[in-house]
Structures are given as C-alpha cells and as structure tokens.
KOLGU-752378 format. One record per residue: residue in one letter; x, y negated, z of N, C-alpha, C in turn. Coordinates in steps of 0.05 Angstrom, whole numbers, plus 5000, padded with zeros to 4 digits. Layout:
AXYZXYZXYZ;...
***
This chain:
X524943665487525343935498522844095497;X520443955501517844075497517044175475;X518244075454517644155430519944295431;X521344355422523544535422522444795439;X521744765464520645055477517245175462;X516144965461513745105439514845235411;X516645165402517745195379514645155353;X514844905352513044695335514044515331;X512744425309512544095292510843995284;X509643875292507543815275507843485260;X506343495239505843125224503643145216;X502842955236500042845243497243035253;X495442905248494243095271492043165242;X490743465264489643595245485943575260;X484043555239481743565259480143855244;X478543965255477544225242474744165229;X474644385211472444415204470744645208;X467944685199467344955206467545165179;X467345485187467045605168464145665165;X462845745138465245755119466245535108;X468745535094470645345085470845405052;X471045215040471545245014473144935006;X475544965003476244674990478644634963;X478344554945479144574923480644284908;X480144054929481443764917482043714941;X485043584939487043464960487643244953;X487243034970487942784966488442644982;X491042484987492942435020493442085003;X493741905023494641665019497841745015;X498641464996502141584999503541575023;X504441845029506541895048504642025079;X501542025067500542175093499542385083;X497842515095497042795094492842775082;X492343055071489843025070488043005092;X486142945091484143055115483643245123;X484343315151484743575161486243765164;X488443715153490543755142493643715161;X494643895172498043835184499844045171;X502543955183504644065166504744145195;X506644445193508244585212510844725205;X512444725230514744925228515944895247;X518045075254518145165290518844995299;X521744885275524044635287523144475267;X524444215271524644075250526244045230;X528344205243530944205222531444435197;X527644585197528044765180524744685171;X524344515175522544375164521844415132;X520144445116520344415081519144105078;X519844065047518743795052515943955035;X513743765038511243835037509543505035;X507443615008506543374997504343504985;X502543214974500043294959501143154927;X501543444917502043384881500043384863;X500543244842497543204825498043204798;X500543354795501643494766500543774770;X500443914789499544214779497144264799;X495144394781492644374798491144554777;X488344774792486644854781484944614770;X485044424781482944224767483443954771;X482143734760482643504770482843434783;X485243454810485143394835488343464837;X489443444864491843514872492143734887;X494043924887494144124908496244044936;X496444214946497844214977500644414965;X502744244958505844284953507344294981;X509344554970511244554995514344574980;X515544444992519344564967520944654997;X522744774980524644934994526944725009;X526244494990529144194996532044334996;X532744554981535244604984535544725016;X534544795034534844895055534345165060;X536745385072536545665062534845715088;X534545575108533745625129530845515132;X530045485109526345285108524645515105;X522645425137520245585144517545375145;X515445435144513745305141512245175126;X509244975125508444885099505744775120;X502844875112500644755112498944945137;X496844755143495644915176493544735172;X491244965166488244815171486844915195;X485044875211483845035238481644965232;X479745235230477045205225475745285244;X473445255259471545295282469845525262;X466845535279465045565274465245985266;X467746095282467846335276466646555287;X464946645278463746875305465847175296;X466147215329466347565335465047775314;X466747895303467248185301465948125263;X465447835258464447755231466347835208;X465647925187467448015170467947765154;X469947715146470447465118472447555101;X472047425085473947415050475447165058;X478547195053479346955050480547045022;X480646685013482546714986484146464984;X485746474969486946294957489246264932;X489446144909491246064896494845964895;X495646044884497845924883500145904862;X502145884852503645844828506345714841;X508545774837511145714847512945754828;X515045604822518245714809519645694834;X522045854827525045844847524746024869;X521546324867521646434891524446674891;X525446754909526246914910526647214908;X523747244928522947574937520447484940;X518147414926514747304915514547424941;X513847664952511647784966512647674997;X515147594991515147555028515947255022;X517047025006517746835007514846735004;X512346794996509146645003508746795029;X507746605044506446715070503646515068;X501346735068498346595080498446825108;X497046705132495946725152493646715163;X492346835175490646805194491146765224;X491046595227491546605261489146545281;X488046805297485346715309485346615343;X483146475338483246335366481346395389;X481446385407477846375430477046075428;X475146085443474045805442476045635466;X478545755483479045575502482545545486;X482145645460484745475445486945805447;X485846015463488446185469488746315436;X490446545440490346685418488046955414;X487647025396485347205403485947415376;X486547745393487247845371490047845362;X491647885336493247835323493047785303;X494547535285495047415259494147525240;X493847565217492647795200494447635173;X495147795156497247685130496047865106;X494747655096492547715066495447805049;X495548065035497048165020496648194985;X494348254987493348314956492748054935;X494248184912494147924895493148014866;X492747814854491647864830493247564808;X493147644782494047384768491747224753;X492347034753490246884734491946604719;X493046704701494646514686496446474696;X498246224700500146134719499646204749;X497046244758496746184785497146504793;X496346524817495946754834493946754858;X492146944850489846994873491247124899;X491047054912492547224946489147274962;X488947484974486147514990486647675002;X484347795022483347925038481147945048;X480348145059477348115072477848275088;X476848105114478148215146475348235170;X476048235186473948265211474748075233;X473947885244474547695266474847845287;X477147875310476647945318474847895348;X474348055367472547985388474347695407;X472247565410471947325432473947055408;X473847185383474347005367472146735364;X473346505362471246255357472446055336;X474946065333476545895309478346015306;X479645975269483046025259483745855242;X486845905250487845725233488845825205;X488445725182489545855154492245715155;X494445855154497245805153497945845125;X498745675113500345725083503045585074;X504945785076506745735078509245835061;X511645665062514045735044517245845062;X517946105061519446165076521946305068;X524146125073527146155069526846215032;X525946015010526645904998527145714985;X530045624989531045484988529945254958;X530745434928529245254910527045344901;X526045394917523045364909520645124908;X519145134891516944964907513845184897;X512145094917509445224919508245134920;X504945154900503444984905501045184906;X499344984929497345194945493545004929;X492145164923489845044905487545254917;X485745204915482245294917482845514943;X482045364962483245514994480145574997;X479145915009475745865018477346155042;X474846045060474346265079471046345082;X470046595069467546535066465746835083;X464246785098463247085118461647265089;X462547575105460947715082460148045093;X458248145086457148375102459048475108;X458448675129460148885134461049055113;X463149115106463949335082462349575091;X462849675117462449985124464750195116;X463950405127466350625118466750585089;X468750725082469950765055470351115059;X468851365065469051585067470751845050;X472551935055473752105031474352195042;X473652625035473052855047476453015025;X477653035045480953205036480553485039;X482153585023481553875020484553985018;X486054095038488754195028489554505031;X490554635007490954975013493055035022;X491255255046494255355049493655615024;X496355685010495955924993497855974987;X498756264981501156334967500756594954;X501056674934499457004922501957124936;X501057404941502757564959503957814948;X503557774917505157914904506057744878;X507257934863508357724844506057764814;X505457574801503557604783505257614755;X506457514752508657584724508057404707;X506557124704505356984690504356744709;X504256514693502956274708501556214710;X499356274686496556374685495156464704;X496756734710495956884725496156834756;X498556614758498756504786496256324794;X496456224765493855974776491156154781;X489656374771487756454775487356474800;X490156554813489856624836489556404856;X490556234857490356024869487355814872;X486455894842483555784840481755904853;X482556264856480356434871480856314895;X483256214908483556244933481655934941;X481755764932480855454931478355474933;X477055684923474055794917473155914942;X474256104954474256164987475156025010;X477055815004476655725026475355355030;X474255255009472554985006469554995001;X468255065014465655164997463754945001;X464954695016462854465026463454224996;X461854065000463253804988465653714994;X468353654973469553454988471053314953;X473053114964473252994945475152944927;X477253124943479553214930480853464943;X481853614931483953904928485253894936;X488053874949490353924937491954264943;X493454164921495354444923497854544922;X499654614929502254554936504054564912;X506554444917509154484900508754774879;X509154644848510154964832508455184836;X505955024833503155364831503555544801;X505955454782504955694763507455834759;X509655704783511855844779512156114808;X511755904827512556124857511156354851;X513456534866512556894864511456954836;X512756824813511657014788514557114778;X516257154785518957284779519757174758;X518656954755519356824720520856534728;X522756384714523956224727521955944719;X523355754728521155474717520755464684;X523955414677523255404655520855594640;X520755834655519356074636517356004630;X515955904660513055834662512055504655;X514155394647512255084634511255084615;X510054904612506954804595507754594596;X506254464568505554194562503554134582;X502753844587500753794605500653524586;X496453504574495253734582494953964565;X494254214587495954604572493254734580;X493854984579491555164578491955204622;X493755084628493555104662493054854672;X492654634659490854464668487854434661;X488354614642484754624628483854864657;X485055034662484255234687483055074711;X484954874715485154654741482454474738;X482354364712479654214702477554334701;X476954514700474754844699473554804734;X475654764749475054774782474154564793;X476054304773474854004789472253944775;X470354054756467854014747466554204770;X467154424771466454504785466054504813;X466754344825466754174849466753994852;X466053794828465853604833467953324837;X469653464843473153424864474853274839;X475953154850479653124840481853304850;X483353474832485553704843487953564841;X489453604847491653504860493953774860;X495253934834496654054844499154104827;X502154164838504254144825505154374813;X505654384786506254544760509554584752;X510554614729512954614715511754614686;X512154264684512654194660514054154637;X513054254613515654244594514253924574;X516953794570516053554554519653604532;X518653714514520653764493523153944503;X525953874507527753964515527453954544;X526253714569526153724590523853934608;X524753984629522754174646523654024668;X519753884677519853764700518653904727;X518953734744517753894772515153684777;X512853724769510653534765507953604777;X506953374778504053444807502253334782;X499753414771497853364771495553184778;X494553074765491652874777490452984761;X487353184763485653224748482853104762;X481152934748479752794751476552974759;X474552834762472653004771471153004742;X471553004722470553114701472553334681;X474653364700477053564692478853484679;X479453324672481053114651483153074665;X486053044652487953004667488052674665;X488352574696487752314701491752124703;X492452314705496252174712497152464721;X500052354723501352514723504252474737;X505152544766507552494781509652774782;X511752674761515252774759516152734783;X517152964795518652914823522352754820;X522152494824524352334828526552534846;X526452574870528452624878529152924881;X530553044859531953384851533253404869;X532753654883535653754904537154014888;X538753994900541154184887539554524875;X538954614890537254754877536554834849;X534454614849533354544815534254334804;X536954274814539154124796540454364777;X540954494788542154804781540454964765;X538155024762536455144747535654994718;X536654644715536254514695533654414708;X532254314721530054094728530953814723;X529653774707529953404699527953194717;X530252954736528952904756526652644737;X524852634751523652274734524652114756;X522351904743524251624736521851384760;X520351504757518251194772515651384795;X514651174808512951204827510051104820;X508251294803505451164793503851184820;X502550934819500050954836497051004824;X495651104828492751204812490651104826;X489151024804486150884818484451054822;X483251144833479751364833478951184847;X475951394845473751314847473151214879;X474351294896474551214930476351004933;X479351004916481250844929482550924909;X486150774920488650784906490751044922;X491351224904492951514915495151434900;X498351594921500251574909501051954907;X502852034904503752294900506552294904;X507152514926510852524928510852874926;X512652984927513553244919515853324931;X515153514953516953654966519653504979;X522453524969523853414978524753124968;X522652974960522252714958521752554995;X520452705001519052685039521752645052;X524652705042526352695053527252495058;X526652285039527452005031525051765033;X526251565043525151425050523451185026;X524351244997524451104985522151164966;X520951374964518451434948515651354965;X515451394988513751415003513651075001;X515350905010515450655001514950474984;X514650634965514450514939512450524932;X510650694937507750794945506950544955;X506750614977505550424994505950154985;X508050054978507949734970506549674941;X506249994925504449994902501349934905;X500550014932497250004937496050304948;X498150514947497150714952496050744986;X493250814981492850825013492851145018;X492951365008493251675020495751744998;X496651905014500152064992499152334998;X499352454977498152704982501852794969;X501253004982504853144986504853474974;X505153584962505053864950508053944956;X508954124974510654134983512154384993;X514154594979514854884989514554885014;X517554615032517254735056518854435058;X518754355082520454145094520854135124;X522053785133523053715152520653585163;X518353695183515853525193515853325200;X518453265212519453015231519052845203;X520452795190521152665159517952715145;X515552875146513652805137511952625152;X511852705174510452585200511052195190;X513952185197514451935192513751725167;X513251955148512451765123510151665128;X508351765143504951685145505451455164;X507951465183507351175202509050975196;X511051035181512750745173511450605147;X510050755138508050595119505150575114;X503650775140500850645158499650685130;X499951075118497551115110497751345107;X494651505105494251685102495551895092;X496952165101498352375087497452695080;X496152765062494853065069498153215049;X498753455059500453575049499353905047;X501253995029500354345015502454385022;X503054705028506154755032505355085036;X508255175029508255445032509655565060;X510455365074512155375099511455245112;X511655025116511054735132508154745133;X507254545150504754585160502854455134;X500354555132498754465113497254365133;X497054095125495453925151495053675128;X493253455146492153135141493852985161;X494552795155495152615176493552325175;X493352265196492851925196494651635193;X494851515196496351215189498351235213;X497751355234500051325261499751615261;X499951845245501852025238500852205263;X498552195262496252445287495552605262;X495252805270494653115258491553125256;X490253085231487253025234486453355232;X487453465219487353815206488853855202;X489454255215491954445193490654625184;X491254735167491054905164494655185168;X492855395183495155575207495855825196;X493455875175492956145167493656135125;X493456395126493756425093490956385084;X490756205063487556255054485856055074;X486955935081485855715098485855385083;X483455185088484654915076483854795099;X486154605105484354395126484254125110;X481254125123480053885111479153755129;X479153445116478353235146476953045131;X475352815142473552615120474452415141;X476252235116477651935128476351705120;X476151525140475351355133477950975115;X477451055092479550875089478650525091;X476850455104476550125109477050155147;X477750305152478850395185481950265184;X481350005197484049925211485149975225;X487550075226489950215239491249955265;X490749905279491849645288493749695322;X495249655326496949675344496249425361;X494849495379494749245413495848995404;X499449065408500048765412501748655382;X502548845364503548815330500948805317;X499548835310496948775304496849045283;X495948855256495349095228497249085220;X499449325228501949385217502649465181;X500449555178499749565146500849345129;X498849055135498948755127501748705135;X502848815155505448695161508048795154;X507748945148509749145125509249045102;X507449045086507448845061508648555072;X508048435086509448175074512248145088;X512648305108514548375120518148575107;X516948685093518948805084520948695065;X523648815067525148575048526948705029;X524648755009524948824981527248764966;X529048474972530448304957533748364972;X532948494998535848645000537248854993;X539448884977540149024964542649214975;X541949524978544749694996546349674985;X548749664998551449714983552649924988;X554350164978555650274982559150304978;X560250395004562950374998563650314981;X565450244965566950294935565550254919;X562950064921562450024897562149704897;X562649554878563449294873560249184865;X559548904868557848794870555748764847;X558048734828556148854791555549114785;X555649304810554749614805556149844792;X559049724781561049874777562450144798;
***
C-alpha cells in the first residue's frame, strides 16, 4: 500500500555520484543493474522492461535500454541521483539516444531533471531538456539550465512513455557546470503608422512608411517591424495592383533602411510569384538582403475574394540574437500558427497585423511562453512578454514602442515550473482532430 501511495518502483538501489557527471559505458551483471543505476515507474504494472544492451552503443560498451514490452500503458525507464550541486549554478546537460517503434519522438522520450535540497525534499521544479540535434542514428537531447536555490542534488530521469513498441537506448549521459550565459539582449522596434492620405503607388507607400520609421526609432535597436500590406493600404490600388516580385525594387527600399540602421525589418507586402498574389511579411537582414520570407497561411474571406493565394508552411529564421517566427494578421486567430512556431524554436513572433481580436493576440504569447511584438493599424501596436504583460505600446500615430528583451530570461511559474520546457515535451502532437462527417482516411 506504501508503495502504491508514493506511486514508485523501484529495482534495486541506487547510490549517487557527484557532479560533474560524465558517463558513457554501462555494464550490469546478468539480470542486475549498473552501478548507480535504478529503474523507476509509478506502478509496477506499467513498468517497461529495461536492461543494459550491448548491440547498440556509441562505443564499445553497452547502453541503458528501455522497451515498451507491448504495454500501451508503459511509463518509465532509468534514474541516476547526483550530489555535489550548488545553488543558482548553471549546467549543460546532455545526452544520446536512438529508438525504433516511437510514436510521437518529442513526447514518447522523456529526460528530466529533478532537483533536490540537501534534506532529500524537492527543490524548485523538474526541468525537461527539449532541444535536439542528430548525429547519425543517434540523437543529442540537451539543455543548459540554472540549479535552482537551496538545490544540493538531482536526479537525471530517462525515460520511455506510453510506447508500447518501442525500444530506447540511452548512451554518453554528462551533467557538466558552465558559466553563466548572461542576458541574451534584443532591442524591438514596432510602428505604429498609416499614411493619411492615399499615395497611388506602393513605392510611394513605402517611402512613406520609411520616413515614418526614420522619426520615430532614432536609438539603436535590432529589429523594425511593420505592419500587414505596407505597399498596398490607402494606395487606392488593389493587392494585386501593387505586387512585386520579392526580391523587387520595395524590398531593395526596405534593405536601404536595415543598412541603415543597422536593424532587421520585418514588414508585410503583396507579393506576386507568377499567376499567384500572396499576403507576405518580409525578413530583411541587417545588411539589407532579403533573409526569408512568411506567406500568410490562414486567408479570411476577404482576400479570399480579391484572389489572395493562402501558403502553405510555418518558417522559422535564425539571426543573429535568436530564432524568430512570423504570423500575419488573421492567422492570431488560430491557434495553429503560433504553435507551430513555437514547437519550431521560435522564441519572439513578431505579428504585422491590420487589426484584430487582443484577447486572441494576448493569448498567443502565453499558451506558447514567448515573446510577441505586433504592428497594426487598429489594434494595439505593443511588445509582449512570455506571460502576455504589455512591455510597450505604442498609442499614437507615428509612434514605435520599443522594449529590450532579454531572451535567456526564464519565464517560470512558482509551482508548474518552466512552462516553455513543458509545452515542448508536453504537447500532443500525435493527436489527430476529427471532424463530423469525415471518415478516418480523410475522405
């Protein structure tokens, strides 16, 4: 019953080591465990079976195997507890791995951190290394985290959860201390602007828009942005009239400004790509160069009706600070761009946007715990933070608000911890909606 109310299992006992940790060869007598080494899971009846295999391995040695045993209900795998942790210390963890039979990869691997005090309590919340990399068969999984206070030991949890035929094998496990990162600083710049007469040309819209970017940013910062359709609104000309190839003589305008500042611009156009005319945002790089390029996915009736051709995917872009995603106007409506983002790596969504539902922008910055600066010709031109606080607006015409974020700033909730980390491994990608009347092969 005791075990049953802890909701644990353990086989055999585990003794600790200190960090840092680095271990890369596993080797267990038959039918026991390595040194240092226990198996966990809540019950036993959802137990995985778990072993030391010595067919797949980064090197001559065996790794720490977990299988699914045919059980749809199998949680659990491997639990090391390491001492020797000081408060508020930053560390890298890493580790390897390689599996067939997963289901949904990002949530069927689970690594952990679980931190402790020195009198065994919990200290802090769990922390779930998300980022991965490939290296042949295998897979790098890491992080680099911060202990938190009155921390003294954790346990590295590595584990296989609810699949069934899978097996996983876990190789070159380290936990290693490493400076403080420090801020990660990036200075936002968002316009409010709208020309207040009509210019008759897109050209001519953008001039205007650049004069206006020119009066109201005059400090350093490190990106632009600028709202929905700068070469179409108020020029009496329809989209189609005003598209351009990109890159056109109105992104060479846009590139003219980001040398000139130094900056990355950030602003949405009407593009023509052969027969189609898209509704498209811009990335111009800080040497003016067009760096990518985001098609607004979700068309509303509107510019269904005018002929706007919706795209097709969700790019994430690397610069020079971090990873940016891009959504467009009544994309913010939907839950599914902003998402896609975020599980891409994007840590700021910069939003170019006529006018929207705030409630519905607001929320994109906290159900996926990152940064949101938006342009708009209605709606508020503001920054947001990861829990969806108002860092800057801009209130007035000709106004930008700008804010300088720090992106190595953990967002962390008291008693859920880093909601960020937990939405990555948390989310469940592998369920699929159904709608009324429609049959299971998508007919």
């Amino acid at each position: 019953m005791r075990i049953l109310l802890m909701c644990i299992f353990w086989a055999g006992l585990m003794t600790a080591a200190d960090a840092p940790f680095a271990q890369s060869k596993f080797e267990a007598p038959l039918g026991g465990l390595p040194e240092g080494w226990r198996t966990w899971a809540a019950r036993s009846e959802i137990a995985p079976r778990t072993f030391v295999d010595y067919r797949y391995s980064r090197g001559d040695h065996g790794s720490l195997a977990i299988s699914g045993d045919n059980n749809p209900a199998e949680y659990g795998g491997w639990e090391r507890k390491l001492t020797g942790i000081k408060e508020n210390q930053w560390y890298r963890f890493a580790a390897y791995y390689r599996a067939t039979g997963l289901r949904y990869e990002p949530r069927d691997v689970i690594a952990r951190l679980s931190w402790e005090t020195a009198d065994g309590k919990r200290a802090g919340r769990p922390d779930y290394p998300y980022a991965i990399s490939r290296d042949g068969a295998w897979t790098r999984l890491s992080m680099d985290v911060q202990a938190p206070e009155n921390a003294a030991a954790v346990t590295i949890q590595l584990y296989l959860q609810n699949a069934p035929k899978a097996t996983l094998w876990w190789d070159d496990i380290s936990l290693q201390p490493i400076p403080d990162p420090g801020p990660r600083y990036v200075t936002i710049a968002s316009l409010n602007y709208r020309p207040r007469k009509k210019t008759g040309s897109g050209i001519a819209n953008i001039r205007c828009f650049i004069e206006a970017a020119e009066k109201a940013v005059s400090g350093k910062v490190d990106v632009i942005l600028f709202p929905e359709a700068t070469s179409a609104v108020d020029t009496g000309l329809s989209y189609a009239e005003v598209a351009e190839l990109v890159p056109g003589p109105i992104t060479a305008l846009y590139g003219e400004l980001a040398r000139r500042k130094n900056a990355y611009i950030i602003a949405g156009i009407d593009e023509r790509d052969g027969r189609a005319v898209y509704n498209t945002a811009m990335l111009i790089d800080r040497q003016g160069k067009v760096a990518g390029k985001y098609r607004k996915v979700y068309i509303p009736r509107e510019e269904i009706e005018v002929g706007i051709t919706p795209g097709n995917e969700y790019p994430v872009f690397s610069t020079d600070f971090g990873r940016i995603g891009i959504m467009i106007c009544w994309d913010s409506e939907y839950p599914e761009p902003a998402r896609a983002l975020a599980l891409g790596g994007a840590e700021i969504i910069f939003l170019p946007i006529w006018d929207g539902d705030q409630t519905l922008v607001k929320a994109r910055a906290i159900e996926n715990h990152v940064f949101l600066a938006a342009s708009s010709y209605g709606s508020p031109t503001q920054i947001l933070d990861p829990g969806g606080e108002q860092l800057a607006v801009a209130s007035k015409l000709g106004d930008a608000a700008i804010a300088t974020i720090d992106l190595n700033r953990r967002y962390k909730d008291p008693w859920l911890g880093d909601m960020r980390a937990r939405m990555m491994k948390e989310y469940r990608g592998d369920v699929q909606i159904r709608r009324p009347g429609y049959e299971k092969d998508g007919r």
